[in-house]
DSSP file (Angstrom, degrees, kcal/mol; ACC not computed):
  #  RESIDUE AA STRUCTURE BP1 BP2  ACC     N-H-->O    O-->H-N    N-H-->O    O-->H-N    TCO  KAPPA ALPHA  PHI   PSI    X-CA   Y-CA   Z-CA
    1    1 A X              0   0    0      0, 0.0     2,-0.5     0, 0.0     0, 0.0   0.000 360.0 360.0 360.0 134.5  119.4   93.8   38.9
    2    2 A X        -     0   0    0      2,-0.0     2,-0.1     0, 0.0     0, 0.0  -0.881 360.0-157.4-121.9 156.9  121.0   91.5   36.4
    3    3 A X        -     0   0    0     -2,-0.5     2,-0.5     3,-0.0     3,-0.1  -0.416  17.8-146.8 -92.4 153.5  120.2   90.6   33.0
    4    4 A X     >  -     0   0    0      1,-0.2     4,-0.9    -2,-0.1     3,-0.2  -0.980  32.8-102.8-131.9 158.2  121.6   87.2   31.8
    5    5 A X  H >> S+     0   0    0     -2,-0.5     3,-3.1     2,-0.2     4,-1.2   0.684 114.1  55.4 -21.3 -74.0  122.6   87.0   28.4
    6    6 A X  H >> S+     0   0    0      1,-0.3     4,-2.4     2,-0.2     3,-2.3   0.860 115.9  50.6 -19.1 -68.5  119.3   84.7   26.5
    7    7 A X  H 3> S+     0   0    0      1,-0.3     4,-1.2     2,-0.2    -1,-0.3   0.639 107.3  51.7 -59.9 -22.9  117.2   87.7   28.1
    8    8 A X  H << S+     0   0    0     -3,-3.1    -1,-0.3    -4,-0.9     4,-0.3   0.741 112.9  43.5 -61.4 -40.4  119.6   90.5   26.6
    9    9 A X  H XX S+     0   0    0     -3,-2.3     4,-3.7    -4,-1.2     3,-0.9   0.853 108.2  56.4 -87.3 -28.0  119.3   89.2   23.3
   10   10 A X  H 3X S+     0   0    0     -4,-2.4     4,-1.0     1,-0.3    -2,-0.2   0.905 112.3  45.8 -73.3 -23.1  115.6   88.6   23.3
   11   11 A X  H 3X S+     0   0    0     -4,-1.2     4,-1.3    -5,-0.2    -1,-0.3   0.637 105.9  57.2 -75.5  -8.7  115.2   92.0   24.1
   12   12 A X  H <> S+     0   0    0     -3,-0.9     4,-3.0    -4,-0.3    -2,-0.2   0.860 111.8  44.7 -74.0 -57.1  117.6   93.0   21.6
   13   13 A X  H  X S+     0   0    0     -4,-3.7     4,-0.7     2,-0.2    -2,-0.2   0.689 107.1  53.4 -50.8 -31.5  115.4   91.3   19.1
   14   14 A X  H  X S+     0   0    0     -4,-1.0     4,-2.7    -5,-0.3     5,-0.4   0.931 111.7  49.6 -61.6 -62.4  112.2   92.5   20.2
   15   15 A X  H >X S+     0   0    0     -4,-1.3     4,-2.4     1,-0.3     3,-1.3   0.885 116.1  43.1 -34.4 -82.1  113.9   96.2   19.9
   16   16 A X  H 3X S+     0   0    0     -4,-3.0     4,-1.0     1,-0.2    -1,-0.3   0.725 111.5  49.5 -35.3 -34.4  115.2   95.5   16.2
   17   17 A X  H 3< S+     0   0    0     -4,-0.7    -1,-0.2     2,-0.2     4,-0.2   0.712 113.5  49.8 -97.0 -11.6  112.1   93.7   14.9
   18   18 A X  H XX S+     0   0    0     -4,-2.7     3,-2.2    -3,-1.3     4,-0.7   0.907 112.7  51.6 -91.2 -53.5  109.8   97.1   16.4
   19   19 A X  H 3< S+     0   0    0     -4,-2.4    -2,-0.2    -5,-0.4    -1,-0.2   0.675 112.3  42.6 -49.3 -22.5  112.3   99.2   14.6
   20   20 A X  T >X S+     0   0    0     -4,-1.0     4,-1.1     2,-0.1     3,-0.7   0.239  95.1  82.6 -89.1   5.0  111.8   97.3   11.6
   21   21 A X  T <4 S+     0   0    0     -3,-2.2     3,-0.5     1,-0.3    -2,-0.1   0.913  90.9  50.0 -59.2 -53.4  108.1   97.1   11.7
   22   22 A X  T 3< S+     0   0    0     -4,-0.7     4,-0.4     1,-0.2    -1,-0.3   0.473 100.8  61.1 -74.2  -0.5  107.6  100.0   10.5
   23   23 A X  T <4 S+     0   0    0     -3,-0.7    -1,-0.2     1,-0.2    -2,-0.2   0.675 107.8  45.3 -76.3 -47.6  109.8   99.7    7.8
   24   24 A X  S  < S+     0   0    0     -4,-1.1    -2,-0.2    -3,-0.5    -1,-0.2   0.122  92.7  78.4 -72.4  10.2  107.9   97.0    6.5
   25   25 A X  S    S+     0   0    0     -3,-0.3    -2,-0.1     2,-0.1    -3,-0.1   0.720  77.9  99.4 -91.8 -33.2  104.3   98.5    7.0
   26   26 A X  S    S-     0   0    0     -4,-0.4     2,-0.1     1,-0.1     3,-0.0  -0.068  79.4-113.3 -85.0 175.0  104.7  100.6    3.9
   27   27 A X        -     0   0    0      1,-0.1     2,-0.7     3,-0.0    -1,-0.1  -0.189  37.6 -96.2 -88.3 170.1  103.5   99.8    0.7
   28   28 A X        -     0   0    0     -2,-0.1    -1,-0.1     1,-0.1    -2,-0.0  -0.437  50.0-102.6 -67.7 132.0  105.9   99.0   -2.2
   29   29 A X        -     0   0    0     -2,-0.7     2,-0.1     1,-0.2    -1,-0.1   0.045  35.0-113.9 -52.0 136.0  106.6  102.1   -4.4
   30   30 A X        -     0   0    0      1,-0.2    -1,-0.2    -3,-0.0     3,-0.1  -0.393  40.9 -87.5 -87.9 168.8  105.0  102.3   -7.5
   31   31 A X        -     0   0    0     -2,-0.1     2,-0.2     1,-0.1    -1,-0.2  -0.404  33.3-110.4 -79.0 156.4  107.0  102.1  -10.7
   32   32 A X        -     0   0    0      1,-0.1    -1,-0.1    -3,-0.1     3,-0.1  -0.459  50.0-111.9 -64.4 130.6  108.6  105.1  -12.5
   33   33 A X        -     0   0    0     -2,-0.2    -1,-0.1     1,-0.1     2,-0.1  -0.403  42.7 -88.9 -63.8 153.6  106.2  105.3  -15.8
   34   34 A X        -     0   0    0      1,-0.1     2,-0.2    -3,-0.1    -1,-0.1  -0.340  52.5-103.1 -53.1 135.7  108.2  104.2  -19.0
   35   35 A X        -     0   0    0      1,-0.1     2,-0.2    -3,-0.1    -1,-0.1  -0.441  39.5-110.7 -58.7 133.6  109.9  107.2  -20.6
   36   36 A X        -     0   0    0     -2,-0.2     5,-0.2     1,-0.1    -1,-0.1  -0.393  26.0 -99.3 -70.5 123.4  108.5  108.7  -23.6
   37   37 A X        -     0   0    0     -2,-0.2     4,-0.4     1,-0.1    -1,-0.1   0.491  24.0-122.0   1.1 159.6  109.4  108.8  -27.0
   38   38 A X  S >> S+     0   0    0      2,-0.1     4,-3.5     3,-0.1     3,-2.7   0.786 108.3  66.5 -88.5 -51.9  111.0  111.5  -28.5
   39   39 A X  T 34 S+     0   0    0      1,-0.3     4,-0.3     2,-0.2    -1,-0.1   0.645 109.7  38.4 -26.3 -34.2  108.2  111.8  -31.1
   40   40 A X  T 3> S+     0   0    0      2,-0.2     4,-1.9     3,-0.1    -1,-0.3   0.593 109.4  59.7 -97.2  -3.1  105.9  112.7  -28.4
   41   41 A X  H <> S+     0   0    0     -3,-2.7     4,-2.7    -4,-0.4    -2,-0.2   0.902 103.8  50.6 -50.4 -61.6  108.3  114.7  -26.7
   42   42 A X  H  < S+     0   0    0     -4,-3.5    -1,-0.2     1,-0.2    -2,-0.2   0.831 115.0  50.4 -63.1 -31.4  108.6  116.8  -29.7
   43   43 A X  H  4 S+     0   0    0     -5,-0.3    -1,-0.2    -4,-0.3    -2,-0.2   0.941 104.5  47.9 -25.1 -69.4  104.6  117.0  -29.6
   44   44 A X  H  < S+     0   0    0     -4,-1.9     2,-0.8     1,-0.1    -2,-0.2   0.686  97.3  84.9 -80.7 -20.2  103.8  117.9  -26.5
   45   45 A X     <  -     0   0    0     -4,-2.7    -1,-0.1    -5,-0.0     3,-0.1  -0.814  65.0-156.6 -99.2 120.1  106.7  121.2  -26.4
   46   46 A X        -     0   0    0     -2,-0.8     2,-0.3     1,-0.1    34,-0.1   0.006  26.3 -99.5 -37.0 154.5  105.2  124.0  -28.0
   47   47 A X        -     0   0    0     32,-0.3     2,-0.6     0, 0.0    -1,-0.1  -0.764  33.3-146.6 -64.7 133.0  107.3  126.7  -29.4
   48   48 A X        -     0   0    0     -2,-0.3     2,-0.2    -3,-0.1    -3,-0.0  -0.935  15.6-134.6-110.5 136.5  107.6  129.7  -26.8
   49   49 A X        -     0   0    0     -2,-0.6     2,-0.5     2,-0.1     4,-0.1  -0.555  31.6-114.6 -61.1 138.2  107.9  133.2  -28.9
   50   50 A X  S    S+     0   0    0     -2,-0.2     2,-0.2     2,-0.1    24,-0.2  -0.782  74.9   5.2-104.8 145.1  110.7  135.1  -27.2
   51   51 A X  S    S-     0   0    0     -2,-0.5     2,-0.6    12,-0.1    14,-0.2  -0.607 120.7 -19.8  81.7-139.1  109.9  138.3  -25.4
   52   52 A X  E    S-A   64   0A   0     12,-3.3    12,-2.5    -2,-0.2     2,-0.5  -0.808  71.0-161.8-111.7 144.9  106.6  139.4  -25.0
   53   53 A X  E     -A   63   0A   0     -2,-0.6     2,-0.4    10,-0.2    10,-0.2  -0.794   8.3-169.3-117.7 116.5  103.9  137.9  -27.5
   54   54 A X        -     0   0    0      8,-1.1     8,-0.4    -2,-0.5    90,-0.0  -0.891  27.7-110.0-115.5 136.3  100.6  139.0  -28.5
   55   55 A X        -     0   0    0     -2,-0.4     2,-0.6     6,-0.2     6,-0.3   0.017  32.5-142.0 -62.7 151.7   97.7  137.1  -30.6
   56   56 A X    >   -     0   0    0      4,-0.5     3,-2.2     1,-0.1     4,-0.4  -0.872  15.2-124.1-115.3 135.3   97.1  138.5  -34.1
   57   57 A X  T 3  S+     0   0    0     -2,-0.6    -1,-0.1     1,-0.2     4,-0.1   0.733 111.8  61.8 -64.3 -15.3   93.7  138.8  -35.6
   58   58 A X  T 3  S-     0   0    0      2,-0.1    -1,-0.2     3,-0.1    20,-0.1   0.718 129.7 -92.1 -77.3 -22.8   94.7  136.8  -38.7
   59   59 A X  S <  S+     0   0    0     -3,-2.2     2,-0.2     1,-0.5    -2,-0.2   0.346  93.5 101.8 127.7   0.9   95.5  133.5  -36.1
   60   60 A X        -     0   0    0     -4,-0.4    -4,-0.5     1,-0.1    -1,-0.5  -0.555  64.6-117.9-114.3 173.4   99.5  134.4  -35.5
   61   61 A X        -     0   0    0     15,-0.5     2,-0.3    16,-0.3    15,-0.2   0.034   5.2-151.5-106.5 165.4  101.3  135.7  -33.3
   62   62 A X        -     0   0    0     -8,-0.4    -8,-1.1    13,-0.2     2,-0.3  -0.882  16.3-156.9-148.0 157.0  103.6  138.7  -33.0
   63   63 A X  E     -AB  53  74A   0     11,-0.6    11,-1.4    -2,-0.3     2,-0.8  -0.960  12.1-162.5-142.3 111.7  106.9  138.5  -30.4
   64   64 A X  E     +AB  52  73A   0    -12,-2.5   -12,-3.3    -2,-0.3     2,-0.4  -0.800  23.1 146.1 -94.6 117.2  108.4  142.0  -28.9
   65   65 A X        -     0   0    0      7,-2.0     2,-0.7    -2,-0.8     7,-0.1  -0.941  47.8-105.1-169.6 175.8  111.2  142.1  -27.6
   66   66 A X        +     0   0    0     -2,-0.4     2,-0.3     5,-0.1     5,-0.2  -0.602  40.0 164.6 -99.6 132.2  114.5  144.2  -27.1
   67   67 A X  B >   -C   70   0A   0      3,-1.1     3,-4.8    -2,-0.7    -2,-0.0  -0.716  66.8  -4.9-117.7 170.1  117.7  143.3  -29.1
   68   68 A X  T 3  S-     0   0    0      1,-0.3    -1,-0.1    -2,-0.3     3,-0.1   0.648 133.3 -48.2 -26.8  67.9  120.8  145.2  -29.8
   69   69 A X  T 3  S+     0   0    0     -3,-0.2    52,-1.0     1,-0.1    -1,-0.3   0.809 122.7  58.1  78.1  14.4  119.3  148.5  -27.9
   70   70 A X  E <  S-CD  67 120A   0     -3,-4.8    -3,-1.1    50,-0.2    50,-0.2  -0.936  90.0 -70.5-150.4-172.8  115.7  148.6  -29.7
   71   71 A X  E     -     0   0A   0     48,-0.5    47,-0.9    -2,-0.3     2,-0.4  -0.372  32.6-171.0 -72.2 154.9  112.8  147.0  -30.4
   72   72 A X  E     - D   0 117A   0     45,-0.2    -7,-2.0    -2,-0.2     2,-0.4  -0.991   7.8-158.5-140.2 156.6  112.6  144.1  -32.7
   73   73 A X  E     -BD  64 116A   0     43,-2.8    43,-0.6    -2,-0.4    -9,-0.2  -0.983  12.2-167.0-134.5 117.4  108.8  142.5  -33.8
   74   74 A X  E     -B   63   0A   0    -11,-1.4   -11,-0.6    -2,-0.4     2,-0.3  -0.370  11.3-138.7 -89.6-169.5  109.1  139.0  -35.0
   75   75 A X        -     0   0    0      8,-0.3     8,-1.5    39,-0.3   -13,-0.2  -0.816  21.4-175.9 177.8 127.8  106.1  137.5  -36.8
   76   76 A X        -     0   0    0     -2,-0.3   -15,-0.5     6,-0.3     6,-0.1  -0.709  18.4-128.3-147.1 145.9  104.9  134.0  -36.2
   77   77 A X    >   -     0   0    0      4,-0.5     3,-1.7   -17,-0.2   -16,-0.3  -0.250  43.4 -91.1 -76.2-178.7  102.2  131.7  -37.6
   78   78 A X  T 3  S+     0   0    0      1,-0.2   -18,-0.0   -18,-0.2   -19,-0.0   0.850 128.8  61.1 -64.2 -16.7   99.6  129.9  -35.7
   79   79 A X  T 3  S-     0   0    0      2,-0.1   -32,-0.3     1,-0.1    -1,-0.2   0.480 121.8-112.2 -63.7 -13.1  102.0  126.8  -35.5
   80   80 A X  S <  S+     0   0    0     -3,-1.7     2,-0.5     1,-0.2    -2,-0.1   0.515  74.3 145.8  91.7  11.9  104.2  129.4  -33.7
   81   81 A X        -     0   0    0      1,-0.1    -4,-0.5    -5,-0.0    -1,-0.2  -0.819  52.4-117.8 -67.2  82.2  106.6  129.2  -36.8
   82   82 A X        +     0   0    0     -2,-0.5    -6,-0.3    -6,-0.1     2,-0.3   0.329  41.2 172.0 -52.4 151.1  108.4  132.8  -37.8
   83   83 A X        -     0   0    0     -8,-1.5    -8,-0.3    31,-0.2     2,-0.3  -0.765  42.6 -74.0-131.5-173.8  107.5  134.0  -41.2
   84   84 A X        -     0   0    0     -2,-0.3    30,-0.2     1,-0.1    29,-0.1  -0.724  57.1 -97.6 -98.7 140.1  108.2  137.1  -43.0
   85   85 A X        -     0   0    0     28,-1.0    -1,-0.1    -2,-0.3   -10,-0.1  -0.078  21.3-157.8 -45.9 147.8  105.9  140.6  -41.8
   86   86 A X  S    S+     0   0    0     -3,-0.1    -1,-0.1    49,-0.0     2,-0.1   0.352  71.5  87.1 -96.3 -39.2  103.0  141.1  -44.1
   87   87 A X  S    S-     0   0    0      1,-0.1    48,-0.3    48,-0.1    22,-0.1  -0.428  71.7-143.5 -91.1 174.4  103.2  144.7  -42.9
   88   88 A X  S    S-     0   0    0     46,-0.3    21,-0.7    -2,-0.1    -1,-0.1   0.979  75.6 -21.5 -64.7 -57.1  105.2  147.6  -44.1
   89   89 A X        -     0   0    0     46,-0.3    45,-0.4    45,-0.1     2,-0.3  -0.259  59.2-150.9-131.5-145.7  106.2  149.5  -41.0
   90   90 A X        -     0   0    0     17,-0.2    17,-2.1    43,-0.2     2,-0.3  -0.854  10.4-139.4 178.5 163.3  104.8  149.6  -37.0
   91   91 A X  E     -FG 106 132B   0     41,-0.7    41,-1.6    -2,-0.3     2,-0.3  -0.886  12.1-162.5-123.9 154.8  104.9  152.3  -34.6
   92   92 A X  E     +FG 105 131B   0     13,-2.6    13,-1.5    -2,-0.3     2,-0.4  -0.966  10.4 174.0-151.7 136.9  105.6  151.8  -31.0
   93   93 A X  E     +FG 104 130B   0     37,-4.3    37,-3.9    -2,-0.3     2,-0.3  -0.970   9.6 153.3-145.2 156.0  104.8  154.3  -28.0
   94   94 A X  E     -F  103   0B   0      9,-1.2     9,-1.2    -2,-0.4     2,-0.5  -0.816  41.4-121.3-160.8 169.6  105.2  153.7  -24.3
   95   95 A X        -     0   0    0     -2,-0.3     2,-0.2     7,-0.2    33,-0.2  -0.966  31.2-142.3-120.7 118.0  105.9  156.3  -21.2
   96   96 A X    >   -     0   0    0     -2,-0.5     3,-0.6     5,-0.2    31,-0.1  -0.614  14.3-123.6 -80.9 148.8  109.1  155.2  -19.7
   97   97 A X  T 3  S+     0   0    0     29,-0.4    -1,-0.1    -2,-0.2     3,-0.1   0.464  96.1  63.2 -65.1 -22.7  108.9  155.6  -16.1
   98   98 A X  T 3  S+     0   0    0     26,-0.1     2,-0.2     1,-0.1    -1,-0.2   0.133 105.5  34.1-131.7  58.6  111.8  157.8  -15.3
   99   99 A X  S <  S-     0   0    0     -3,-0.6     2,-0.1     2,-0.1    -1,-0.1  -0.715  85.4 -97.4-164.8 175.3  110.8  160.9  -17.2
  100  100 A X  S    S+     0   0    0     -2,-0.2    -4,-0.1    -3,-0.1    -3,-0.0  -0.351  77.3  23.0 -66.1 142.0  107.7  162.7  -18.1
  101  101 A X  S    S-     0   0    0     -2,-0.1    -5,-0.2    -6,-0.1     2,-0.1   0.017  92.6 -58.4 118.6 171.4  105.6  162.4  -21.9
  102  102 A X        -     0   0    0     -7,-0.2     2,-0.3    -2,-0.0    -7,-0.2  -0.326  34.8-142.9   7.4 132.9  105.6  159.6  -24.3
  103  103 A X  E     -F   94   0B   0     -9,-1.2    -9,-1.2    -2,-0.1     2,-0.3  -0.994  23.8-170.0-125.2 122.8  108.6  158.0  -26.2
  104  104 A X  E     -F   93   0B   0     -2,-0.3     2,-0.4   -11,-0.2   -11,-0.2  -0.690   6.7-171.8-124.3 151.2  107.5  157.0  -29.7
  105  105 A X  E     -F   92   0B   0    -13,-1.5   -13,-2.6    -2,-0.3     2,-0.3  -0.998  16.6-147.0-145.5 156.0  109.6  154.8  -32.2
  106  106 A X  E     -F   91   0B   0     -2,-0.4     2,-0.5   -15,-0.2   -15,-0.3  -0.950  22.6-149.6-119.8 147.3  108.8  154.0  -35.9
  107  107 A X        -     0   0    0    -17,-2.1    11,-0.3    -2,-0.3   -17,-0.2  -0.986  10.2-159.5-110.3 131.4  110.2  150.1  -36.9
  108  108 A X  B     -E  117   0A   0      9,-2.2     9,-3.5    -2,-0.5   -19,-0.1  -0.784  32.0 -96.8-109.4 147.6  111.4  149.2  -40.5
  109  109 A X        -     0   0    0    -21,-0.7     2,-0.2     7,-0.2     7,-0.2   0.140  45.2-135.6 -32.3 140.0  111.6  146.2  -41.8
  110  110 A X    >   -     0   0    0      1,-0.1     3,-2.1    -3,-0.1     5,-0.2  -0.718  30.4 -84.8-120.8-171.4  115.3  144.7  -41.5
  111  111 A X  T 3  S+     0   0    0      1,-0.3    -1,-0.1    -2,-0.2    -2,-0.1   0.849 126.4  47.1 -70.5 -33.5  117.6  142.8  -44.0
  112  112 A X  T 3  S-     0   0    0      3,-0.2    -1,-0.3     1,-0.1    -3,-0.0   0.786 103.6-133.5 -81.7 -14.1  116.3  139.3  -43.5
  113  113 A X  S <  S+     0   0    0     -3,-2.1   -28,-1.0     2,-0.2     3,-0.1   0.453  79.1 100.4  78.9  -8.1  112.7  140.8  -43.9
  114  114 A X  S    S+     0   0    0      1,-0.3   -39,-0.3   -30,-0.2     2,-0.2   0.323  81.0  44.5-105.9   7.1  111.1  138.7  -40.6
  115  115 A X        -     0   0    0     -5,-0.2    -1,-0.3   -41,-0.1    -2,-0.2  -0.725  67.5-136.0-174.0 139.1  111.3  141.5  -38.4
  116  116 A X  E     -D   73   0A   0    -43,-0.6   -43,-2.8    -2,-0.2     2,-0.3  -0.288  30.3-171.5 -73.9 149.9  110.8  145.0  -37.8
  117  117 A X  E     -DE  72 108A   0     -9,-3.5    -9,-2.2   -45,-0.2     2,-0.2  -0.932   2.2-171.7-137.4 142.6  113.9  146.7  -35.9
  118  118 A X  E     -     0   0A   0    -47,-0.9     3,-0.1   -11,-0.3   -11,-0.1  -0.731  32.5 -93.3-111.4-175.6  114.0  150.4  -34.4
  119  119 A X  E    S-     0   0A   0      1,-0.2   -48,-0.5   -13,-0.2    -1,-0.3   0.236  72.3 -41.1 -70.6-168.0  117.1  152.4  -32.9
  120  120 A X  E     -D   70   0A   0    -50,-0.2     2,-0.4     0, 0.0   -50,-0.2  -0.366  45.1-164.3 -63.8 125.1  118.0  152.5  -29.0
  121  121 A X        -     0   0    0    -52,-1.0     2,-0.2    -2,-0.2     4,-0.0  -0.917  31.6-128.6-120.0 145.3  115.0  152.8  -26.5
  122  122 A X        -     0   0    0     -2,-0.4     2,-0.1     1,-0.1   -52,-0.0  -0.587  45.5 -89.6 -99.1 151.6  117.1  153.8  -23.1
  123  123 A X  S    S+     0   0    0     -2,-0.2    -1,-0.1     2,-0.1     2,-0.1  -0.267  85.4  92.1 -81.3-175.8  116.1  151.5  -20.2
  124  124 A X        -     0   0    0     -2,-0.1     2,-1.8   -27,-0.1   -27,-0.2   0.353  58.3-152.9 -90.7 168.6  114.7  150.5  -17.8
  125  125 A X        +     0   0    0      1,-0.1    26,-2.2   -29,-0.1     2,-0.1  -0.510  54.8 103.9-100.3  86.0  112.2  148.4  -19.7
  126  126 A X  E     + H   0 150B   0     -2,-1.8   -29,-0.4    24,-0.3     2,-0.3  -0.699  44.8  99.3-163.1  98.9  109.3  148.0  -17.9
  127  127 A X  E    S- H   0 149B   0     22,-1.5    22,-1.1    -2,-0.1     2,-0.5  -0.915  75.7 -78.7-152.9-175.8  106.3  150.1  -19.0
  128  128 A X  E     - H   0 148B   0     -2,-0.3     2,-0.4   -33,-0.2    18,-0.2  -0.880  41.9-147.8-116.6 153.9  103.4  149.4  -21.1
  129  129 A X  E     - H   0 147B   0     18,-3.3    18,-2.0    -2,-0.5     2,-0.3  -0.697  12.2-166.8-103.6 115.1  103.7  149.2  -24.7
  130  130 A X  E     -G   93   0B   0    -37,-3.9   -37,-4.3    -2,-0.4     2,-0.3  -0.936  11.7-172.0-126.4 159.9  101.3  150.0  -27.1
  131  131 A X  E     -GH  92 144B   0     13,-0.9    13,-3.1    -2,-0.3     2,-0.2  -0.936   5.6-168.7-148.6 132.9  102.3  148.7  -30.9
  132  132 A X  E     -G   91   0B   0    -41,-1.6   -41,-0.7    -2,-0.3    11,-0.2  -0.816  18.7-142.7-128.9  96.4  100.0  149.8  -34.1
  133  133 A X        -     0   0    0      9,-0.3     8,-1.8    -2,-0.2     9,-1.0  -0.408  16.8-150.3 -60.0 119.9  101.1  147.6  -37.3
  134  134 A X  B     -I  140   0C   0    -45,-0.4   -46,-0.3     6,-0.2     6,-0.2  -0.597   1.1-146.0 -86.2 148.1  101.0  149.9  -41.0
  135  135 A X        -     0   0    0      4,-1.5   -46,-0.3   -48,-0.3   -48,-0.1  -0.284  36.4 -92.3 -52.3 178.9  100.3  148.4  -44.4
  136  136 A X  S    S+     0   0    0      1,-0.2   -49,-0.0    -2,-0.2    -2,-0.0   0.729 129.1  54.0 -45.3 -37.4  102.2  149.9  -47.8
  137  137 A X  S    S-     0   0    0      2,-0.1    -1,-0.2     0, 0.0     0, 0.0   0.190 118.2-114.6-106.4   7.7   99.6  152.1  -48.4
  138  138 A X        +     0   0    0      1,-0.3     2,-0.3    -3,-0.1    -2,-0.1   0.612  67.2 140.1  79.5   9.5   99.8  153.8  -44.6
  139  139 A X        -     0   0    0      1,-0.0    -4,-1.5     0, 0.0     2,-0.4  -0.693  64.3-106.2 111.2  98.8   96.5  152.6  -43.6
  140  140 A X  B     -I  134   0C   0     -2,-0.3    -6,-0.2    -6,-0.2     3,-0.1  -0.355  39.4-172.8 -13.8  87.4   96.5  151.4  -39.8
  141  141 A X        -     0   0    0     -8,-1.8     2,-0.3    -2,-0.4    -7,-0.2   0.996  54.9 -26.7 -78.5 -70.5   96.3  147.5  -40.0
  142  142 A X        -     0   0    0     -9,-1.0    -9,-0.3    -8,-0.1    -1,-0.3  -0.878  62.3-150.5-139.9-169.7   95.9  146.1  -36.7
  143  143 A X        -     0   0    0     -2,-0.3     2,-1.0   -11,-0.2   -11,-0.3  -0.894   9.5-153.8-160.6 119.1   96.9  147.6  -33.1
  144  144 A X  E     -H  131   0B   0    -13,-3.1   -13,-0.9    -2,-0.2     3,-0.5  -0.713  16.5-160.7-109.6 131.0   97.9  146.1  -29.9
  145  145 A X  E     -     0   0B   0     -2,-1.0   -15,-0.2     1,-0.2   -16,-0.1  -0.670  67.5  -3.3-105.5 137.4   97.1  148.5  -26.8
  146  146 A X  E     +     0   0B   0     -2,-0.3     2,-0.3   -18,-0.2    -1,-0.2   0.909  66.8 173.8  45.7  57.8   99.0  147.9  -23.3
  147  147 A X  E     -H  129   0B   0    -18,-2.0   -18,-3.3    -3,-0.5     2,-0.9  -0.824  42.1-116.1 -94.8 142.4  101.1  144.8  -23.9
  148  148 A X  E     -H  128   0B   0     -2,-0.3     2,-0.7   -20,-0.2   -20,-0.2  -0.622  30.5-165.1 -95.2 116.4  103.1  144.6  -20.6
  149  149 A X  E     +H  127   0B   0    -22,-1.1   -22,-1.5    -2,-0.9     2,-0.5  -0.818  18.5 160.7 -86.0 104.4  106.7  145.1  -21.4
  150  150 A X  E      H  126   0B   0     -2,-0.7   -24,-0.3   -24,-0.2   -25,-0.0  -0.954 360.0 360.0-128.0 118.3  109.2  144.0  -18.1
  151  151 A X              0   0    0    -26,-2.2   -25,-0.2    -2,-0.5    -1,-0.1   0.012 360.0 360.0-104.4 360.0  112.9  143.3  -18.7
């Protein structure tokens, strides 16, 4: 059977214009929304406390986490802003997972005054933590029971 040319191309056209049919069915893409300000950029991201972070009864924050080989406790307002500890000291007790009993640490204040520091806790760091906050006068202040520690 032979084709002759006219009929080659009209089928040629038919072919292209069903391949392009669908091309043209969809609907047109909506526009990208305008970008935002920075002003509301800077709104809308919170501060994140680094490590792990627990509410405080006063409306702030407290942020654990381990630096150079211990604990450190920062202490954050409700704006999530650091400030300087209110408390004297803190205690911190945990049962590390590869040995037996309780490992207890006492934290002092450190030179800048915004956060309690202890010595070397050996890894790995994933137990749960429980963190008791002192006044001056030695007097149990507040206490935070199983905050879940993973590093």
């Amino acid at each position: 059977m032979k084709i002759n040319a006219s009929l080659a191309k009209s089928l040629l056209w038919v072919a292209s214009f069903g391949l392009a049919l669908p091309a043209l069915a969809k609907p047109p893409a909506k526009p990208a929304p305008a970008p935002a300000k920075q002003e509301e950029i800077a709104k809308e991201a919170e501060p994140v406390i680094p490590g792990v972070s627990a509410a405080r009864k006063n409306g702030g924050f407290i942020g654990v986490e381990i630096a150079d080989g211990g604990f450190k406790i920062s202490f954050y307002d409700a704006k999530k802003k650091q400030v300087p500890c209110d408390v004297a000291r803190a205690t911190a007790r945990w049962n590390p997972i590869n040995k037996s009993g309780d490992e207890r640490r006492v934290l002092n204040p450190s030179g800048d005054g915004k956060t309690l520091t202890c010595v070397r806790v050996q890894p790995p760091y994933n137990f749960k933590l429980f963190i008791t906050l002192i006044s001056e006068d030695g007097e149990a202040v507040e206490s935070f029971s199983a905050l879940d520690f993973r590093f």
